[in-house]
N, C-alpha and C positions, 0 to 999 in steps of 0.2 A: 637311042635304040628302042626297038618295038618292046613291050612286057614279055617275057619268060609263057607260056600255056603254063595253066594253073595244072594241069594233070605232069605232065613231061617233070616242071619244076619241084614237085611231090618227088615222084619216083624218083627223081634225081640226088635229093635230100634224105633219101633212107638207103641209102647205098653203103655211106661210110659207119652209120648205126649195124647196119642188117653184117657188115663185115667185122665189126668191132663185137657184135652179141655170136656171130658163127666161130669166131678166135677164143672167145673166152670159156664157148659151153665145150668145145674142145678141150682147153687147159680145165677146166672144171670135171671133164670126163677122163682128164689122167691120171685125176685125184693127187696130182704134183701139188709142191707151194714152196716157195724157197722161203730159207732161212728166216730172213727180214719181216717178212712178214708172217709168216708162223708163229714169230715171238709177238707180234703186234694183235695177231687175231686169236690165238691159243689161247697165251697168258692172259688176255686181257676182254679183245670186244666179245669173243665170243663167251669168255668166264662170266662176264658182265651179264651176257645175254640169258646164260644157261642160270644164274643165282636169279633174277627177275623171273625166267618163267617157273622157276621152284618155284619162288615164293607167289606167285600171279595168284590173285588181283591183289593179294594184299605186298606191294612192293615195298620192299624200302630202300630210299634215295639218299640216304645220310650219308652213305659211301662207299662205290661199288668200284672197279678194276676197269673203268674209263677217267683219261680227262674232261668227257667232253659231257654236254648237258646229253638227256637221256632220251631225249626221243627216238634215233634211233632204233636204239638196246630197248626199248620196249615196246616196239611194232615187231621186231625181230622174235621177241619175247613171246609175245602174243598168239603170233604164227607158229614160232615152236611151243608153245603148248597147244594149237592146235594139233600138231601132227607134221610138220614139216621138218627136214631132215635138214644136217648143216649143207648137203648137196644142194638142197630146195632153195637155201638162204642163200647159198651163191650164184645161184642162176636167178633169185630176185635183183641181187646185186647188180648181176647184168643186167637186166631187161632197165633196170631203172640208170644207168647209164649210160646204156642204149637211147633212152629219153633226152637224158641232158644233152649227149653228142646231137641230136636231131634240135633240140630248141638251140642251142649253139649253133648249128648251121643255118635256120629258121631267123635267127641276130642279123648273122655275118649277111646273109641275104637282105634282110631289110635294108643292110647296111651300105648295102651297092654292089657286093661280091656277085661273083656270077659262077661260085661252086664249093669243094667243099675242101681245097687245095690247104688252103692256109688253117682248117681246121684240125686237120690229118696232127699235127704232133702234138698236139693237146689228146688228141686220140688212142695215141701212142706211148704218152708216156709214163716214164715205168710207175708212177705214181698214182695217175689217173686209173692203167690197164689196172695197177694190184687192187686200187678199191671198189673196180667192176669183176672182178674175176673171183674175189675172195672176198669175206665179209670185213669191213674196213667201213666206215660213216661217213669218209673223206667225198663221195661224189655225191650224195644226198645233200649236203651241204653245197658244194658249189651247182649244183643247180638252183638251189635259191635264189645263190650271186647273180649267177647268170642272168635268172626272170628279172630280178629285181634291176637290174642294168639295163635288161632290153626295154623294162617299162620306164627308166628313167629318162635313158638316151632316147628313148621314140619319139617324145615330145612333150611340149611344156607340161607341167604334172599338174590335174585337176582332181577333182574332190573324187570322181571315183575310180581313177589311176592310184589315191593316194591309200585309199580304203585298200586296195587290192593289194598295193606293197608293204601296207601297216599286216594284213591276214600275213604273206610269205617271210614278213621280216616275224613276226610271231613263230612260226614255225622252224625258221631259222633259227635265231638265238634259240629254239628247245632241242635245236639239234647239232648246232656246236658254238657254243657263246662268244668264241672271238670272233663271228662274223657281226656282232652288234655294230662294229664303225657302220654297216651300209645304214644305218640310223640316219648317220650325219650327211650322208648322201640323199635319205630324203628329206632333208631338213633343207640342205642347200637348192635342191630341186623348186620347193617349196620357195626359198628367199628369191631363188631368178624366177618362178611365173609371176613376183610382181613388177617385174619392168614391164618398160614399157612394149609393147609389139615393134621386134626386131625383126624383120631378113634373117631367113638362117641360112647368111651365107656364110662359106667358106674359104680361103684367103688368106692373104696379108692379115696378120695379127695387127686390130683395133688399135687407136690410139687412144692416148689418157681419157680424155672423153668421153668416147664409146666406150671404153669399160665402164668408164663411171656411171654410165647409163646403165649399161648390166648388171651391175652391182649396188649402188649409191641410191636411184631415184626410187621415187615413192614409197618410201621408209617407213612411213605406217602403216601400206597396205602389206610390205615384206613384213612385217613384225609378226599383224593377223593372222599371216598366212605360214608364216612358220610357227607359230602359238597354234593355229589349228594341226599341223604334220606332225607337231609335237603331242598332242592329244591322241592324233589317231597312236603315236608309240608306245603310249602308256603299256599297253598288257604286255610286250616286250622288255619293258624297264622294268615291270613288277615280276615278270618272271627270274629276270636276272636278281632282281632283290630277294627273290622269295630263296633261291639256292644261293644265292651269297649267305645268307642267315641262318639255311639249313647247314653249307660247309663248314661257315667261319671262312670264308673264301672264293674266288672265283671258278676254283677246281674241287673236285671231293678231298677230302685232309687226305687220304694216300696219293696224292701227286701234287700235295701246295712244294714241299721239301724241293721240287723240281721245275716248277711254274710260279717260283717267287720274287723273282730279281728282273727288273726291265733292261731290256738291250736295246741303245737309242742307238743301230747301227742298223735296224730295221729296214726305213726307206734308202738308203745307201744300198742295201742286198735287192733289195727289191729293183732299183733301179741299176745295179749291175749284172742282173739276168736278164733283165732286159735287153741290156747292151749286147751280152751274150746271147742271147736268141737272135737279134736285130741283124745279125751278121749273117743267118739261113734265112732272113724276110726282106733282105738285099733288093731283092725283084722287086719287093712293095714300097721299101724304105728307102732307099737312095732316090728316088725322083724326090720327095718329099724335101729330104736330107739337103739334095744341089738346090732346090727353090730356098730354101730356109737359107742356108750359106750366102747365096746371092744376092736375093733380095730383100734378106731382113739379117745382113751376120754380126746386132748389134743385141738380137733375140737370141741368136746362137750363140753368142760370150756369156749373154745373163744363164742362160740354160746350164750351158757348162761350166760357170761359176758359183752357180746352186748345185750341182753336183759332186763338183772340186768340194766344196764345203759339206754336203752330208758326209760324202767320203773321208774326211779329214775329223772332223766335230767326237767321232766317236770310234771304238777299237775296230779293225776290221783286219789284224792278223790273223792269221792260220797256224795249225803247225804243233803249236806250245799245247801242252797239257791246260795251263790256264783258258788258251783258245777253246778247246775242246771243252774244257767245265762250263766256260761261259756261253757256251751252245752255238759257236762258229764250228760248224761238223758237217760233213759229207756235200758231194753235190761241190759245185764252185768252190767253195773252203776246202776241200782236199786238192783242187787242183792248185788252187793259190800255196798252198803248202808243201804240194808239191815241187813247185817251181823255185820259192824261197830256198826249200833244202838242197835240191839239187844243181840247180844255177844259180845259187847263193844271190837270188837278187835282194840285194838289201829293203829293210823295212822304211818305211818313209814315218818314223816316230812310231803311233802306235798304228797305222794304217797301210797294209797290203799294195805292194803297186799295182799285182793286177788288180784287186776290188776297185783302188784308185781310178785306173785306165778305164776300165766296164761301165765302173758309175759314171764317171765324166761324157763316156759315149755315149752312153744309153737314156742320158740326159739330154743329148743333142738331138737321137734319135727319134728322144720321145718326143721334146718339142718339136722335130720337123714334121713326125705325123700328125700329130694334132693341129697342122693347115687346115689338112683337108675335113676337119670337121666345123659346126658350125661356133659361135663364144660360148654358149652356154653348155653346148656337150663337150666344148673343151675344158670348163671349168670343174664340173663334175669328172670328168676323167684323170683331173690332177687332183682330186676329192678324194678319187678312188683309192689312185695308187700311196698317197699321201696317207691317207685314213688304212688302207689294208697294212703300210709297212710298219706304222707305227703300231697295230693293232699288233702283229705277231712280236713285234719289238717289245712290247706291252709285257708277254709271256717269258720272254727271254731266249728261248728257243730259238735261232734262224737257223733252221733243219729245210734242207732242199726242197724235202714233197712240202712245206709250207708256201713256199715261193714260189716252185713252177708251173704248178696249173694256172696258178693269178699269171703268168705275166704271158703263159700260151694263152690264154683268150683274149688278153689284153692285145695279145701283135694278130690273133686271129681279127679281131676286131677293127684294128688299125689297116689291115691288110685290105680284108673288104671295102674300107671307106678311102682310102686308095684307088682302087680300082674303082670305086662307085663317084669319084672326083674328075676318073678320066687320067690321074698320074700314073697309073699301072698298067701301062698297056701291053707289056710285054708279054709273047709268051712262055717266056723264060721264068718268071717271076717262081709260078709251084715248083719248081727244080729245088731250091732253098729248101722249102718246107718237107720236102720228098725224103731228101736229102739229112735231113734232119730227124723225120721219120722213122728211117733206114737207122739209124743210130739209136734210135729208144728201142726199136724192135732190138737191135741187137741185145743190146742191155736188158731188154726182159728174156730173150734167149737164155742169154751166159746167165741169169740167176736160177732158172726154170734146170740147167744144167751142172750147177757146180754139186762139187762133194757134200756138201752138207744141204743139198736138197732134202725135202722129206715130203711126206705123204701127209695128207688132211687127217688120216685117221690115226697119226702117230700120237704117242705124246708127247704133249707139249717143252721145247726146248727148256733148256735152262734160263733161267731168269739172270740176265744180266743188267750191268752196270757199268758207272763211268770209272769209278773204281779199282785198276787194276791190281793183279796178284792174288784175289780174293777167289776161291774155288766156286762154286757154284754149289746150292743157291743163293746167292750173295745177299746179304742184310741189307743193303742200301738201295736194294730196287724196289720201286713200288710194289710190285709184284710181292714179294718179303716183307713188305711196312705194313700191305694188307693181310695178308696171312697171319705176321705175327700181332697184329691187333686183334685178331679172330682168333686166336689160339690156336692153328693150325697149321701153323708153317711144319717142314719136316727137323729143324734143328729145335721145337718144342716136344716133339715126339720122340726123338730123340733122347731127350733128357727125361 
């Protein structure tokens, strides 16, 4: 097909940004904020943000009412001790996720896509919309992901590709520290531009050989070259050193009590949202899907055999209180939980059938899209998802907004190289994603509208926990740990 006009293709790609920043300065002009996030931006980013610009310039980072490293909270900072109002900070919010959704589309394009179809639920959801609408650090972060993915998949990485992703992965870990795995993704980057010049084509998955080619030869120049991607890392290792030394940990000491135990059920959840998404990107995935089955269904058993296996290796019930402490909560874990108590479908030992079913698909699905890409962007992309799940696994937490942005760019991504393969020719395919859409809006609806709505200018909800029976403000939430380490909580004033 002819090239896209560079003007037409423009205007085309700021359509779903210019409609995503006209929604949000909307909800930002209601001065609404549901629940969920009230407690997340009151109690904490924005407490974070308001003790930083007290104390501006002279901060202190020993330990503030975020998990996440502080870059954010202190650009935030900065601006409100200029003069800018919590309304002002959320209408940055937008415009600067207005950005990401446009370099997201600006990917999927390189990518082969010819719009902005498959990007719409990553747009959409409630996770992405709540940390463009309201002050949340969640989309500042995954725009990093993104650049550092678009510069990784675009082509073999060279010294000043590698420069440019060492600067964003630096600003990244300062602005939320579990995305350090993309480290390892430019390290691998690094290991494959020393093979030898390959075809980047896309196909039948290589035999032993040709992998070994991608992988195996010229062992010493892969060394140099991952020794050098390793060097450009340094200021990003040192910064994670320098706040691990500062916490005693990888979070400030008011949230280690709750980010201290690893959950190796990680890439399992990762790879059964997938599965569950994969079923609205039908239009994209099933061409992929019937090639894989047919002409390779000996790839499709090992896929779904490495999935059978994550699914199984580690806990993936719902339901139990245990489930819930061990950070299996909301999002897919409430429906899995669902399902168990009310259709009594039995546990399969300590592993969920549905997580079971999700993973195993979403494993087949993943391998079938990853034809259409070329060996080295396949191998990086099982980098990714490998490196991201065990990264939130890392944490213990596998909470939904953790998972679903990653695996919406991930099937936007797949979708684009789809269509840009020539297997998506339908134009039924955006129906899925529409379709899918339609369901996050709704759900940002119903919380925008339930009872316990509130207002921006309200104060801040009670501090909760996992804890139940405890009245509020409960001792066991961060929120409580920091306070009564400051001598401030209201049960010391109390006394």
């Amino acid at each position: 097909m002819p090239p896209t006009p560079a003007r037409p293709s423009t205007l085309h790609s700021l359509i779903l940004p210019a409609a995503f920043l006209a929604l949000a300065l909307a909800v930002i002009n209601s001065g609404r904020i549901p629940h969920r996030v009230a407690y997340d931006q009151a109690l904490y980013h924005e407490a974070a943000i308001r003790q930083f610009a007290a104390q501006w310039p002279n901060v202190d980072l020993s330990d503030y009412l975020s998990a996440t490293t502080p870059l954010f909270h202190l650009i935030a900072a900065a601006v409100k001790y200029a003069g800018l109002s919590v309304a002002g900070l959320q209408v940055a919010c937008a415009i600067l996720t207005a950005a990401l959704l446009w370099v997201l589309i600006q990917l999927s394009r390189a990518c082969g896509g010819k719009g902005w179809a498959a990007c719409l639920p990553f747009a959409t959801s409630l996770y992405v919309f709540s940390s463009g609408a309201w002050i949340l650090p969640d989309n500042a972060a995954w725009l990093g992901v993104v650049l550092l993915l678009g510069l990784l998949i675009a082509a073999p990485l060279t010294l000043r590709r590698a420069l440019l992703c060492a600067i964003i992965l630096f600003l990244l870990v300062l602005t939320r520290q579990v995305h350090l795995w993309t480290a390892g993704l430019i390290i691998a980057a690094a290991w494959l531009a020393g093979a030898p010049t390959l075809p980047e084509q896309t196909g039948p998955w290589r035999p032993a050989a040709a992998l070994r080619d991608l992988l195996f030869t010229n062992l010493g120049r892969r060394c140099v070259l991952a020794s050098a991607a390793l060097l450009t890392l340094l200021p990003a290792l040192l910064v994670l050193i320098y706040f691990y030394g500062l916490w005693g940990g990888l979070v400030p000491p008011t949230f280690q009590f709750q980010y201290h135990k690893a959950n190796p059920a990680g890439p399992a959840f990762i790879l059964a949202v997938f599965g569950a998404v994969s079923v609205f990107f039908a239009g994209y995935v099933w061409p992929c899907t019937r090639r894989l089955l047919c002409e390779q269904p000996a790839w499709a058993a090992l896929a779904a055999a490495c999935g059978l296996l994550l699914a199984l290796i580690a806990p993936t019930t719902a339901g139990a209180t245990s489930d819930y402490l061990a950070g299996r909560r909301t999002g897919l874990w409430d429906v899995a939980a669902a399902l168990h108590d009310r259709l009594h479908l039995p546990n399969i030992g300590h592993a969920s059938p549905l997580i079971v079913a999700l993973c195993v698909f979403g494993a087949i699905t993943f391998a079938a899209c990853l034809l259409a890409w070329s060996g080295r962007q396949r191998i990086l992309l099982i980098a990714a998802l490998i490196g991201y799940g065990s990264a939130i696994g890392a944490g213990g937490e596998l909470w939904q907004r953790y998972a679903e942005p990653f695996v919406l760019i991930l099937a936007a991504l797949c979708a684009a190289r789809a269509v840009g393969a020539g297997w998506a020719r339908s134009r039924l395919a955006p129906i899925g994603p529409a379709l899918l859409s339609l369901a996050f809006i709704a759900l940002c609806a119903r919380d925008l509208h339930k009872q316990d709505t509130r207002r921006v200018s309200d104060p801040p909800p009670p501090a909760e926990t996992s804890a139940p029976g405890q009245p509020p403000p409960r001792a066991d939430s961060p929120w409580s740990r920091y306070h009564i380490s400051r001598g401030t909580h209201p049960s010391v004033h109390k006394k």
